[in-house]
C-alpha positions as a printed NumPy array, in Angstrom:
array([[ 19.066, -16.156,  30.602],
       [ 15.722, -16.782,  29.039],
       [ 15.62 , -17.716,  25.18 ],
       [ 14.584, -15.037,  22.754],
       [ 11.91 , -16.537,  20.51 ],
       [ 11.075, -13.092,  18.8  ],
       [ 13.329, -10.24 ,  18.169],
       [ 11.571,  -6.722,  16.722],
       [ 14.424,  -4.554,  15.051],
       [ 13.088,  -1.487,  14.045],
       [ 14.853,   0.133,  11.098],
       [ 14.98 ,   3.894,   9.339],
       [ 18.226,   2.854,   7.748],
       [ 20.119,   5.354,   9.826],
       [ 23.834,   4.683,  10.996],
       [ 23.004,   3.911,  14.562],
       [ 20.262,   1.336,  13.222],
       [ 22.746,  -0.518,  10.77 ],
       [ 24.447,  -0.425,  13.952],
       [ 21.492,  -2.169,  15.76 ],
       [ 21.041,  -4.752,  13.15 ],
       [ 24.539,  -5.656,  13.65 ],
       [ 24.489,  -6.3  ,  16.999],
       [ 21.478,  -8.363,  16.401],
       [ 23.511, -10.167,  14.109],
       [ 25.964, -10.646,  16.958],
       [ 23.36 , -11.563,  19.75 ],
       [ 21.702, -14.215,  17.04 ],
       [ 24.588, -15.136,  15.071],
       [ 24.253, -19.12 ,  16.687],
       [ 20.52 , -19.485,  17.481],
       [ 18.726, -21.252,  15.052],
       [ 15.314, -21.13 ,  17.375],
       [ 14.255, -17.328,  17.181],
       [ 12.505, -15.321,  14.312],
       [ 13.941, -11.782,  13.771],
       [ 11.698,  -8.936,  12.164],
       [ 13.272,  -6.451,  10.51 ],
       [ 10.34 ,  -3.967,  10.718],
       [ 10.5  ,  -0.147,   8.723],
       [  7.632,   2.209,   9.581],
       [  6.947,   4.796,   6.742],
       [  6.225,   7.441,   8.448],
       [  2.801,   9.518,   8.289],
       [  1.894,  12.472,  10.521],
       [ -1.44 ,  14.46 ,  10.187],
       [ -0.581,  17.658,   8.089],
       [ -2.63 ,  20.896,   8.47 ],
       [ -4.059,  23.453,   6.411],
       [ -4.335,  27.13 ,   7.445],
       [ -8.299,  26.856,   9.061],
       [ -6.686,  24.091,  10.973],
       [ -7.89 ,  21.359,   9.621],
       [ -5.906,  18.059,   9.614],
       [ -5.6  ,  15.307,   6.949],
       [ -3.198,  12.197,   6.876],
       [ -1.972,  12.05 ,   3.64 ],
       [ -1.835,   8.099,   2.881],
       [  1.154,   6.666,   0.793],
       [  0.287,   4.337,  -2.197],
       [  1.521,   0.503,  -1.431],
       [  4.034,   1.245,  -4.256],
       [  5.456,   3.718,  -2.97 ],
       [  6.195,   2.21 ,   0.218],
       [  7.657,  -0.44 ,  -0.974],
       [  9.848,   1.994,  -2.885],
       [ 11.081,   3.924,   0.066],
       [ 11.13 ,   0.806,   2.481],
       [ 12.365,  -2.162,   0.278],
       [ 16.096,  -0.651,   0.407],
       [ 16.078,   0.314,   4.221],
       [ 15.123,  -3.25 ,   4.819],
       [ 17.714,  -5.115,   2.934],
       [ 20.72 ,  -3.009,   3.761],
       [ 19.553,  -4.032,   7.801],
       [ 19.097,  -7.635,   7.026],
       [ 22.778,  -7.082,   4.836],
       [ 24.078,  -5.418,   8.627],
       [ 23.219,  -8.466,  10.522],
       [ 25.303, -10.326,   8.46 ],
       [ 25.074, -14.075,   8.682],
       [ 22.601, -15.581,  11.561],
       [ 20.98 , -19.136,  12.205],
       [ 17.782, -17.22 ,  13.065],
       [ 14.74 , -16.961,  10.818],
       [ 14.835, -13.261,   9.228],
       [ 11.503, -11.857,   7.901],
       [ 10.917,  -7.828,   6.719],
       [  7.863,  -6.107,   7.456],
       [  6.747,  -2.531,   6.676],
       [  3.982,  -0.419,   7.987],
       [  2.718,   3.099,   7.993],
       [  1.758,   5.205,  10.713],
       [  3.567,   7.182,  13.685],
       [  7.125,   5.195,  13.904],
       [  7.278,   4.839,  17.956],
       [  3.74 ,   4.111,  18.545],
       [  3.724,   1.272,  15.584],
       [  6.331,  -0.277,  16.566],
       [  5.42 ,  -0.525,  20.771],
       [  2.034,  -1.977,  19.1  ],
       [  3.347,  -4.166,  17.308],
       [  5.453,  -5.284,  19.614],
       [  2.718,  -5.681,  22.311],
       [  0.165,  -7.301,  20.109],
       [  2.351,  -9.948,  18.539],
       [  4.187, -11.175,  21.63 ],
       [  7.928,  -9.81 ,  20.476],
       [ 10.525, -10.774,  23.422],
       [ 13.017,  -8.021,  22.41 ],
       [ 12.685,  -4.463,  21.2  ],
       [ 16.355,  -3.315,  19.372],
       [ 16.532,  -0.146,  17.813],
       [ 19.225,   2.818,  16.953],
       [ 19.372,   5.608,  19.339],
       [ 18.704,   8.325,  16.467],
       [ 17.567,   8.624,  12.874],
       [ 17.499,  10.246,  10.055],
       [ 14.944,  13.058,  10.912],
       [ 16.492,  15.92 ,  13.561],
       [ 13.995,  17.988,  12.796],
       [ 11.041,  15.338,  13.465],
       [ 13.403,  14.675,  16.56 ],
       [ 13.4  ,  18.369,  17.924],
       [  9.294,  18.837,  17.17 ],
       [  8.382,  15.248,  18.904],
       [ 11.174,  13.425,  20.538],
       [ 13.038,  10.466,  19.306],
       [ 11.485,   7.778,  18.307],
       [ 13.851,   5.764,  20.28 ],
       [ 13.109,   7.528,  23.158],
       [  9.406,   7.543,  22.8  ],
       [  9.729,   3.529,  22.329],
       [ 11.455,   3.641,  25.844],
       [  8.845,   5.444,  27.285],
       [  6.054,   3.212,  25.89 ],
       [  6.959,  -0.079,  25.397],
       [  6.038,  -2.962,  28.008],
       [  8.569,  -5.351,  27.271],
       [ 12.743,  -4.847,  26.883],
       [ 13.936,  -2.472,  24.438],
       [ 17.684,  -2.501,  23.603],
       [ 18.893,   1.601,  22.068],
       [ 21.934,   0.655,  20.188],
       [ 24.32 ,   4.028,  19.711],
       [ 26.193,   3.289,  16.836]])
């Protein structure tokens, strides 16, 4: 099996995604060579007023590190002790297409994410993010059902 050098786990701090960053923890618990990133994307979607036009309401950097900062920690807290580097990362945008980006751009080796989050209704009106991740990414993805 081929070394992973960089592992993307994609957090909302859901049950099934404390449930991916454990089995992260699991898969990296001895491997001292690979670089995790525990990666939350605040979520943004265009909103719309009643002529129909849209806007993107932008979050202040405060305030995402106010709703992110806590979703991060309690997944790097999930994986429990591992020998691998551990960095957090959060970004804003649409969760499923930040995240295959990200993944594509920056070489990750390893996509791990839960299988649902916190949002059914965002899940009924566009898909799952995990799902959506499947769909687009060009690399592995692992859908941990927790």
């Amino acid at each position: 099996m081929a070394l992973l050098r960089k592992v993307l786990l994609a957090t909302d701090g859901s049950t099934n995604a404390q449930a991916a960053a454990a089995w992260v923890g699991r898969l990296l618990a001895d491997d001292s060579v690979a670089t995790v990133t525990v990666l939350n994307v605040f979520p943004i979607y265009p909103t719309y007023d009643v002529n129909g036009f849209g806007s993107v309401p932008i979050p202040s950097d405060a305030e995402i590190a106010e709703a992110t900062g806590p979703i991060l920690q309690d997944a790097v807290r999930a994986m429990g002790e591992v020998a691998a580097h551990v960095e957090t990362r959060s970004e804003v945008g649409a969760p499923a297409e930040r995240i295959v980006d990200i993944a594509d751009g920056e070489g990750y080796d390893l996509i791990v994410l839960g299988r649902r989050g916190h949002n059914p209704l965002v899940s009924l009106l566009i898909g799952s993010v995990s799902d959506r991740v499947v769909h687009l990414a060009r690399r592995p993805v692992v859908v941990v059902n927790g």
